[in-house]
N, C-alpha and C positions, 0 to 999 in steps of 0.2 A: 504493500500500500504506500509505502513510500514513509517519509520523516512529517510530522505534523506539527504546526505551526498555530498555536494560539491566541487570537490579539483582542484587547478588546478595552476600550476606553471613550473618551469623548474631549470634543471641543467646547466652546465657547467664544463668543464672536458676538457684532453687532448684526443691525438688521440688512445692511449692506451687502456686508461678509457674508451674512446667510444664504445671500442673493448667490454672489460668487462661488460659495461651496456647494451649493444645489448646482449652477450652471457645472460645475469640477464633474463632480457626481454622475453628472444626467449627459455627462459626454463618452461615459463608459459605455462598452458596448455593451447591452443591456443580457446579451447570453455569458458576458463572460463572470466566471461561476460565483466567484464572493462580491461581487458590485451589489449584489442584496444584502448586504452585513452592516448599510449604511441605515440610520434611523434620523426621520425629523420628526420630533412630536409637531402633532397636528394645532396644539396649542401652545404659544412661546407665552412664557409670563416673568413682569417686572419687564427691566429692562437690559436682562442679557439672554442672548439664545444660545441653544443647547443640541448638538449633532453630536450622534453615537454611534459607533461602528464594534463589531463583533460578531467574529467568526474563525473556526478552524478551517486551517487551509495549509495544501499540501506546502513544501518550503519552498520549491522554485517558484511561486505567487507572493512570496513578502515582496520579493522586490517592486515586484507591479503594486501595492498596496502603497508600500514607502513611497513612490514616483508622486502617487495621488496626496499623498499625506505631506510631501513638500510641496508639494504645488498649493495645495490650501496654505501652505504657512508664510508663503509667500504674497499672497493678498495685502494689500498694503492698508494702510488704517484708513476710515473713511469719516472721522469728526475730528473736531476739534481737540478730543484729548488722548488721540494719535494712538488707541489701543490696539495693537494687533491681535491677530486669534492667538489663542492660548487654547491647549489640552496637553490633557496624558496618556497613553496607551501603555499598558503590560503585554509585554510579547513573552508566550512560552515557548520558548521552541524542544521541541523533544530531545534534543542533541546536546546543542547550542546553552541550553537552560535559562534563566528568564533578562532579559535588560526591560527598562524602560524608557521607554520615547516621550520626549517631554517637548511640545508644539511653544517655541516662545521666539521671540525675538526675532522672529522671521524664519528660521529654520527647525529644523529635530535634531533635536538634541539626542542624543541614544548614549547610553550607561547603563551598569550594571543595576540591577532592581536590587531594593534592598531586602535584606530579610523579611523584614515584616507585610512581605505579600506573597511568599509560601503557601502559606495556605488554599490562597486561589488554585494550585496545583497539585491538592493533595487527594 
């Protein structure tokens, strides 16, 4: 079956960026197999919005995941108090074992997860 790849976490963004991470999104091709691992709640509340993604997926598919995940982080700030997207994702990979991808400052970040998310893998 191959090595299996675990990821699952979310963004944060304004109502702009939302705009932008939907267009990211909805540019996949719609058969290709984890592009459904993405989630918009149908209702955004206050004023930050909230995209989540989560799914197992074989290992030669992180990379295609990553490509989209920096491409979102690269959206540029769209008000005045110049916030870019921020999220986190926990990747487990079977092999590899776990890092965290941390969406900030325009890019991902990726480091070792720390202990206190074990659990998630147990």
């Amino acid at each position: 079956m191959g090595v299996l790849v675990r990821i699952r976490g979310w963004l944060e963004c304004d109502d702009r960026q939302l705009a932008q991470v939907r267009e990211i999104v909805a540019s996949d091709d719609p058969d290709q197999t984890y592009s459904g691992g993405w989630a918009f709640p149908p209702r955004q509340y206050n004023f930050g919005n909230w995209v989540f993604f989560g799914a197992e997926m074989r290992a030669q598919s992180v990379d295609w995941f990553l490509e989209r995940l920096r491409s979102v982080a690269r959206i540029p700030a769209s008000d005045d108090d110049n916030d870019l997207i921020t999220g986190l994702f926990i990747v487990s990979h079977e092999v590899d074992g776990m890092s965290e991808w941390q969406v900030r400052d325009g890019i991902v970040v990726i480091r070792a997860a720390s202990g206190a998310y074990r659990f998630l893998d147990e």
